[in-house]
N, C-alpha and C positions, 0 to 999 in steps of 0.2 A: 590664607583663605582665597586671597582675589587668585592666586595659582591653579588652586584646587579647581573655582567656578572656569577658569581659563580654559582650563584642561577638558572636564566634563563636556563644553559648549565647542573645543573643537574637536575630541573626539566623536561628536553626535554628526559633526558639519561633516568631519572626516567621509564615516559611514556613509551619511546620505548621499553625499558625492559621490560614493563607491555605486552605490545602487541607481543613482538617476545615470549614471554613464554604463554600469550596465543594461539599464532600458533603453537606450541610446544607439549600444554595439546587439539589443537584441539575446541579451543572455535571460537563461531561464531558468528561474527557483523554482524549486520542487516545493516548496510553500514560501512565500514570502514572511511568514510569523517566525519563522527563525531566526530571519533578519533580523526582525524589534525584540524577539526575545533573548537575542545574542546581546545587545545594546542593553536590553535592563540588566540580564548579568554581570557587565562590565562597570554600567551606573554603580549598581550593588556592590563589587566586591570592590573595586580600583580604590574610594574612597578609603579603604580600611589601608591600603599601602600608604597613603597618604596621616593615616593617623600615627604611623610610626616616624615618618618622616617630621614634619610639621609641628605636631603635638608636644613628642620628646625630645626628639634634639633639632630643634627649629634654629634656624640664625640665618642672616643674609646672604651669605653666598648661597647657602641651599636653596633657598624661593630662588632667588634669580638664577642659578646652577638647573634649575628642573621647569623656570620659566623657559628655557632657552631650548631645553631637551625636546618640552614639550613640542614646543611650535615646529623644532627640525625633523623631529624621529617620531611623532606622534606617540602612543601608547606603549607599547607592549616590550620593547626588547631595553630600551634607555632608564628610562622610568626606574624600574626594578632596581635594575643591577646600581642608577647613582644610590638608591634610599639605602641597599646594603653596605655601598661602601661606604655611606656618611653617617650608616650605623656603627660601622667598623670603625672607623675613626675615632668616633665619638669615645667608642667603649677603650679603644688602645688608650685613649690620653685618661679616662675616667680611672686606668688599672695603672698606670702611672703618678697621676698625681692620688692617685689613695683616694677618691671620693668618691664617696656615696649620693649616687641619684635614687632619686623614687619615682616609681612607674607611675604614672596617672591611670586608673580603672579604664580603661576601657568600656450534601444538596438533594438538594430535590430533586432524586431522580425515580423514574418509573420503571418498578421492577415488577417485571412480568412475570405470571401466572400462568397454570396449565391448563386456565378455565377453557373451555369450550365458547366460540362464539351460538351465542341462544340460537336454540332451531328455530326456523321461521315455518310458523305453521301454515302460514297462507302467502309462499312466495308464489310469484307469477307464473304462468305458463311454461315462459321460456323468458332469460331475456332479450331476446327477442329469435325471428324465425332464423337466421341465422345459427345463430347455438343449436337451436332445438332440434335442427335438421340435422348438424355436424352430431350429435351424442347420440342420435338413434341411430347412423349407420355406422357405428362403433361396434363389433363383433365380440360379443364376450369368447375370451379365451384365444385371442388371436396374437399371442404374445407368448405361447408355448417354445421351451427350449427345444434348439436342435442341435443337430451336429456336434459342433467341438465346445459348444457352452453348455452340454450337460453338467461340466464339474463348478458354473458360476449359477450358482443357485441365490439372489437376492432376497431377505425376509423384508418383513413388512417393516415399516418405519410411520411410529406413533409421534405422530407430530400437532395432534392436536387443532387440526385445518379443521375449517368449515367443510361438513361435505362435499364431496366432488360434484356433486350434483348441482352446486351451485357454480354456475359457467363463471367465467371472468378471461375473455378472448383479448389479445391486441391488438389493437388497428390501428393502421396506418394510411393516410390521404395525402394525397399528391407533398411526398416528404421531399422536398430539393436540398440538396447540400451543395456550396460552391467556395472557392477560397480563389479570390479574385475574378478574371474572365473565366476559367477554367470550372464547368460544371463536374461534382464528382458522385452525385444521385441526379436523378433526373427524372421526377413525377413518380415516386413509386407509390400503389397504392396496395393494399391486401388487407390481409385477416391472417393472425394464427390461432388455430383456433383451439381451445382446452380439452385434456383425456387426448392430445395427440399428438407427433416429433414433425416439425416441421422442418425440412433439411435444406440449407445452401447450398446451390451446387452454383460455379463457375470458375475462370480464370483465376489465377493472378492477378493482380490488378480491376479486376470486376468492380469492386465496390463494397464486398461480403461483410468487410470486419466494419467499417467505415456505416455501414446502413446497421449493424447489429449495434454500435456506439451509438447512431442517432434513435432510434428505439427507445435506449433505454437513456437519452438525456447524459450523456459521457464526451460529448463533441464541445471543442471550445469554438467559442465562440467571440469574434470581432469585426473590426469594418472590412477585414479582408475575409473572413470566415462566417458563412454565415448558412442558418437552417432554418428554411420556411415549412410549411404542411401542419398536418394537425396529425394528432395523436391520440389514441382513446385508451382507457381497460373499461373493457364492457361497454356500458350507456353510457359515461362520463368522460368529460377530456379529460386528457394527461394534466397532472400536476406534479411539480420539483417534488412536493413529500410523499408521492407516489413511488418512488425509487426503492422506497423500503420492501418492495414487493416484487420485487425483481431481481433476479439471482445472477450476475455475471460472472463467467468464468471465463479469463483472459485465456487465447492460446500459449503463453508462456508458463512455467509452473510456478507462481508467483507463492511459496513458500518459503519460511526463513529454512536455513539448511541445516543450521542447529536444534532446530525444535522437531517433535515424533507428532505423527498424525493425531495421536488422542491431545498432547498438547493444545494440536493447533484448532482443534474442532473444540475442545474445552474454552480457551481462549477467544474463539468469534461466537459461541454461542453464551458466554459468562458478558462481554464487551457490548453484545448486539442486542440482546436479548432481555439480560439480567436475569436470567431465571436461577433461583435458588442453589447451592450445589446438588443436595440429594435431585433435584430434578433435572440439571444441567449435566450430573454422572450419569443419569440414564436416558438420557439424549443421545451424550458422545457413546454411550455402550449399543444403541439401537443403530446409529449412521457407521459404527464402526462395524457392525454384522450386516447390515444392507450392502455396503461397500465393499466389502469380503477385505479390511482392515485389519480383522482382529489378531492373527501373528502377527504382523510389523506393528501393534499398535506403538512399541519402545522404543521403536528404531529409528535411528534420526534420518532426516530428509536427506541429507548428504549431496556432495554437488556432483554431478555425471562426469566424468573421469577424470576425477581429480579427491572427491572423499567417498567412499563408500556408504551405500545409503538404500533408500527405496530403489525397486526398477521402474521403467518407465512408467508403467500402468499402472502402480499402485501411484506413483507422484500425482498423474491425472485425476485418478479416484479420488487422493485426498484435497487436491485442490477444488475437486466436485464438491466433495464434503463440506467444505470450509461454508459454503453457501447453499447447501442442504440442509444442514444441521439448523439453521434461521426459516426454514419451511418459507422457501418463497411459492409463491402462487402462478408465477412467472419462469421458467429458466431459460436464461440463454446463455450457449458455448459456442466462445472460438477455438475451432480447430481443436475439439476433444480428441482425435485420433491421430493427430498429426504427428510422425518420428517413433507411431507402435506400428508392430507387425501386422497380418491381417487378422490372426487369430485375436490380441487384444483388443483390436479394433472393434471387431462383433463382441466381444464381450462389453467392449462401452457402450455402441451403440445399443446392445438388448440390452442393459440398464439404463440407458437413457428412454427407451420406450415404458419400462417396465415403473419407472417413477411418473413419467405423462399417466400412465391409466391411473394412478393416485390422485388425479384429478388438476395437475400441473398443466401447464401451457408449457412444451419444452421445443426452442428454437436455436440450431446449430449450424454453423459453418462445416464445408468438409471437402477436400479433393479428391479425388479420384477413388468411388469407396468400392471394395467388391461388392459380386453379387450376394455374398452372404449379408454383407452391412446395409445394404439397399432393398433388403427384402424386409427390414426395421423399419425403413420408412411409409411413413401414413400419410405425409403432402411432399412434394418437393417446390422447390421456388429455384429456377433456371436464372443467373443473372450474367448478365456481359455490358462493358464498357459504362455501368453504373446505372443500366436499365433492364427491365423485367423481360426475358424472353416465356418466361411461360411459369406459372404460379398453379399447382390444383393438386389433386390426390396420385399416387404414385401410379396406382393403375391404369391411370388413363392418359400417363404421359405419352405413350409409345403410338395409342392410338390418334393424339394431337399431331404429331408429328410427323405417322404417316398419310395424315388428313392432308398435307403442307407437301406432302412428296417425299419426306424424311423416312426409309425408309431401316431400322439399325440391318445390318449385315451378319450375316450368324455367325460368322465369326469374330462380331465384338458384342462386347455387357454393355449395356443402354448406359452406364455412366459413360464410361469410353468412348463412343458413341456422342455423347451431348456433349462432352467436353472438344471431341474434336471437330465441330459444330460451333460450337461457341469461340473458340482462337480463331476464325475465320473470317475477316472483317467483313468478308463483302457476304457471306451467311447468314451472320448474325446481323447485318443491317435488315435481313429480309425477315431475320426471325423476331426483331422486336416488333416490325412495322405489322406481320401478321399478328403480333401477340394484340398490340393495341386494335387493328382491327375486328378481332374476338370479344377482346373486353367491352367497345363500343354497342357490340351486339349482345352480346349474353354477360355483360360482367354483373349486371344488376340482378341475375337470375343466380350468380355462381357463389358461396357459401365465402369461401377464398379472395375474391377480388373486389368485393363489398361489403365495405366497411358497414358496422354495429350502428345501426338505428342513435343517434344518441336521446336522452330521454330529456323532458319539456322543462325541468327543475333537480336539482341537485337534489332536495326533498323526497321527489318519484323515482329516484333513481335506486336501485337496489344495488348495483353494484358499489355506489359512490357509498352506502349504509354501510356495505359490508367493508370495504377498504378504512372506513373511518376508523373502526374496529379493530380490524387489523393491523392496521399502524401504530394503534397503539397502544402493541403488544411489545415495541422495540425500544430500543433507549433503555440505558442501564443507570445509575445513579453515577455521580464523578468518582467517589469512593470505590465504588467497584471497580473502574475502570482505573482508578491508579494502583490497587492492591493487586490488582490481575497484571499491570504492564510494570510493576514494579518486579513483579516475582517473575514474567516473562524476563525481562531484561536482566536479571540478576543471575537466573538459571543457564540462561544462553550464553554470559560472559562466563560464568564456571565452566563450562562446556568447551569454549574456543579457547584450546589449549595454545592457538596460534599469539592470540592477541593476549594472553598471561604472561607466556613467555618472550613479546616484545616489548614488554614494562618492565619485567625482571632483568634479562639482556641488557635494557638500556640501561637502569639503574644501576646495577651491578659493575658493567663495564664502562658506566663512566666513574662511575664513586671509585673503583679500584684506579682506573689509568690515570686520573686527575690526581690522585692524592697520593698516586708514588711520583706523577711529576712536579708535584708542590709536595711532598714529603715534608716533616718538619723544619716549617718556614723561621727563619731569624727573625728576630726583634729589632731593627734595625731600617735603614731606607728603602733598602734592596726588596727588605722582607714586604715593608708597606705597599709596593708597587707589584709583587706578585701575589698580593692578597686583592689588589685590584683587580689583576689578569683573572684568578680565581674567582671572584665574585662574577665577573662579567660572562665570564667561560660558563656558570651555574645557571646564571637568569638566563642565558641564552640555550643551552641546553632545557630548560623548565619550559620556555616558550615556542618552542621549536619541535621538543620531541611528543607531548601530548597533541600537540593542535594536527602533528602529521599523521598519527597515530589514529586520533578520531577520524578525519577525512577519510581516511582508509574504512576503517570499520563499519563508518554511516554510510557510503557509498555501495557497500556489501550488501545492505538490505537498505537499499532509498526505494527499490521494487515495491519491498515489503509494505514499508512505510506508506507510500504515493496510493497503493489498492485498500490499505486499511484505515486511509482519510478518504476516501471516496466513500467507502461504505458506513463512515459515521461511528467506526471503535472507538476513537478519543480524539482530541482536539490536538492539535501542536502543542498548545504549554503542557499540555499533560505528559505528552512524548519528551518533552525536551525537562522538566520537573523529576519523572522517572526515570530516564535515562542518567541525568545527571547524580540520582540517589543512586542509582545502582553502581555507578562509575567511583565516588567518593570514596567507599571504604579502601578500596584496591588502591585509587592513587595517594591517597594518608599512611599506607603501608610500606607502601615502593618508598614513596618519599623522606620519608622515615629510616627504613632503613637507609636509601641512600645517604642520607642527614647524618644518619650515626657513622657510618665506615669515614667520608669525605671530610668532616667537621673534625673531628678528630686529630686525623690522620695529618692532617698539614696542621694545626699545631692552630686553630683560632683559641679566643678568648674561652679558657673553658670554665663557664657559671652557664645551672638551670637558665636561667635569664635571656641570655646573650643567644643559649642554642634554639631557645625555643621561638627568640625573636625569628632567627634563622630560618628555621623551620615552617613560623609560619609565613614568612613574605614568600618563601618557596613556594607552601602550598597553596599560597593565593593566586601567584603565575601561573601554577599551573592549572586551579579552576577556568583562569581569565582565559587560556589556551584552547582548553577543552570546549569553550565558548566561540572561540574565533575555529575552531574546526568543525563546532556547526555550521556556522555563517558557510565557510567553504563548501562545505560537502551539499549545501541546499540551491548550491550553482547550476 
């Protein structure tokens, strides 16, 4: 026992050391709850190797044989392999002298509905002249297909929102962002305003993705990073549980590559949402025909040249999806067109207008877009060197400009044109200092650059009423979200036929190559010393080939993982609880069979007993591994 607490007390000091010296060197967990939840798996299982050891064949060399282990080799690869062989021992003298030993025995979650938020019979005017001004010069029907997207015809998507009618704009007041001396926003202020696509246009380096992160509360934040300004939706300031209402879509296609688009839309709206199945299958069946999904709805994500899979635009759309399908009241995308051709480009973009008239707040990043994707646009917002050169409606950008002496050349497309305008240093210094000169004079008059009235009390505020509402419409019970990440996790390892076949492989060819090199071992000294080699050659295979095995796999999707904690699908223990159920069966099989060929084959003690002792300190190394290749892969 005093070995046992020894051991527990320095593998805990071990870790922590691990971790305050990675805080030290500046390394960065993808969740730190990995870490501690790595550590209670270890608490948990390690003990039971110890109850074989200790319990049944206890005596002083061994305490002091595993005090000694402990302190030198810590946990994982000594541990193991001395408890087998002072199993093995035990049992050769017990099958010798003829004696018989005797074994000592060993929520409450909120699931959403498709009720309708109650009409309000007597909402306000407007909230406030800002909205009311942006929604009348809204042109019904100015969102007619042309050209080459005749054949993307989007339906309607029943999602059960408060009327459109009811505004809900984001504003933004003097938002600075800096990470040390180095400003990287600097005073932005605006409006995007609802029923319309508000588009990013600038450089490289501008500040696009960086100001679309501070928006929506995604910027970390320390003594070296840090974001001042205020934040509104509608009348009310920004609040942390406000996020819910906000649709982020990363420029990368942050999809598992095993799972198909109905999957993954089943899965964030079963996770996010909790709505019912019958309601949640006709969710994913409505976002999968908005999105023009419905042939690839089977087809898995697959990674771009390398598994076969969606093509670009449908990867976009279902990544669109993913955060469609939760009916945010807000959307914003990074770089939706980025790496499509021109033609799917206008088809994102007239789907991205065509969900804003649904009464969406929809705001995008974009480079260089044609003239067909720029006739989508309803505001643009010009940015360079992390300040606003010109923020208003698309049509009046050309006449700001040439008010300035900008005049575009007919032989370029106004994007063209403002981008190469914007890479210009000494331009663009001209072009922010007139911007802010405009705003001083007309920014209070301009729908865009003047920020939402906020209202006198949280109580008078109609938007803050209706966000209460809406909020909490999301949050699923814990039970759903482990029955859904369990059957996610379970379906995607049957899937990767990669990571099947590197458990088989290993088990297979080590169970074979070890046990024709230990082939049936002698009874003798020679024998006891290569039953040592063998035992040590096992635990250290059990400890080595799972733990590298996970880090591989969790690494593959830590993408995945890192966007579906931001947006509140499940907790880490839940992820790391599911993951681990879904992993068990397959590694109790591998190991198993390995057990049966290897155990045999060299010639150990053969009693149910003896093997199954085997078996299980096997397959407790290898839970303890699978635990320590989380720890890894969350670096």
């Amino acid at each position: 026992m005093p070995c046992i607490f020894f051991y527990l007390v320095n593998l805990n000091l071990h870790l922590l050391s691990f971790y305050c010296c990675s805080r030290v060197v500046k390394l960065h967990f993808t969740s730190h709850s990995l870490l501690f939840l790595y550590l209670f798996k270890a608490n948990i299982f390690l003990p039971f190797l110890f109850f074989f050891a200790f319990f049944i064949f206890v005596n002083k060399y061994t305490l002091y044989f595993f005090f000694c282990e402990t302190f030198l080799f810590h946990f994982l690869f000594f541990i193991p392999y001395t408890t087998l062989l002072n199993l093995y021992n035990c049992v050769l003298m017990a099958g010798e002298n003829k004696e018989k030993r005797k074994d000592e025995p060993t929520s409450k979650g909120s699931v959403g509905t498709n009720d309708s938020t109650p009409t309000h019979n007597a909402l306000r005017a407007a909230v406030d002249e800002t909205v009311a001004r942006a929604n009348t010069s809204i042109v019904a029907g100015d969102f007619d297909v042309q050209g080459s997207l005749a054949d993307f015809k989007a339906g309607s998507l029943n999602t059960g929102s408060v009327p459109s009618s009811f505004a809900l704009p984001l504003s933004w007041y003097k938002l600075n962002y800096s990470a040390g001396k180095k400003r990287i926003l600097c005073g932005l202020t605006g409006t995007a305003l609802p029923s319309r696509c508000l588009a990013i246009l600038g450089s490289s380096g501008a500040g696009k993705t960086t100001f679309l992160n501070a928006i929506c509360d995604r910027l970390a934040e320390s003594r070296q990073l840090k974001l001042s300004g205020r934040r509104q939706l509608g009348d009310t300031p920004y609040e942390r549980n406000h996020r819910r209402a906000l649709g982020f879509v990363t420029q990368d296609d942050i999809v598992s590559s095993l799972s198909t688009p109905a999957d993954a839309l089943w899965f964030s709206v079963r996770t996010r949402r909790g709505l019912p199945p019958a309601e949640a299958h006709q969710r994913v069946e409505e976002t999968l025909e908005v999105l023009r999904l419905v042939q690839c709805r089977d087809t898995q994500v697959g990674i771009p040249g390398l598994v076969a899979g969606l093509s670009g635009g449908e990867r976009k759309r279902c990544n669109i999806g993913i955060e469609l399908i939760c009916d945010p009241k807000i959307l914003l995308l990074d770089e939706p067109t980025s790496g499509l051709d021109s033609v799917t480009s206008a088809k994102i973009a007239h789907l991205l207008r065509v969900l804003s008239r649904e009464g969406r707040t929809v705001i995008y990043t974009i480079h260089q877009p044609t003239s067909e994707v720029m006739s989508y646009f309803d505001d643009i917002m010009l940015m360079t060197q992390g300040r606003v050169a010109y923020h208003g409606t698309s049509g009046n950008v050309l006449g700001y400009f040439e008010s300035m002496g900008f005049r575009c050349p007919d032989t370029y497309t106004p994007t063209d044109y403002f981008m190469t305008l914007l890479q210009d240093y000494v331009t663009s210094k001209v072009m922010i200092k007139r911007w802010r000169i405009f705003v001083k004079k007309a920014g209070r008059r301009t729908p865009h650059t003047a920020a939402v009235r906020l209202a006198a009390s949280k109580d008078e505020s109609v938007a803050a009423q209706y966000l209460d509402g809406y909020i909490k419409k999301f949050g699923s019970s814990p039970f759903i979200q482990f029955v859904e990440l369990t059957k996610r996790c379970t379906i995607e390892m049957l899937r990767n036929r990669v990571y099947i076949m590197a458990h088989a492989s290993q088990s297979l060819f080590f169970a074979i190559t070890v046990g024709l090199i230990f082939l049936h071992l002698r009874e003798n000294v020679e024998g006891v010393q290569d039953r040592e080699g063998l035992l040590f050659m096992t635990v250290m295979n059990r400890a080595l080939g799972p733990c590298f095995i996970m880090v591989n796999a969790f690494y593959s999707i830590r993408a995945v993982y890192t966007r579906e904690q931001s947006a509140a699908c499940y907790s880490p223990l839940m992820y790391f609880v599911c993951r681990s159920i879904a992993e068990f069966p397959m590694q109790i099989f591998f190991i198993l069979v390995e057990s049966l060929i290897l155990y045999f084959m060299v010639g150990l003690h053969a009693t149910p007993g003896c093997f199954f002792y085997y078996f299980g300190v096997i397959s407790l190394v290898s839970q303890i591994a699978t635990g320590l290749g989380f720890m890894l892969s969350s670096l």
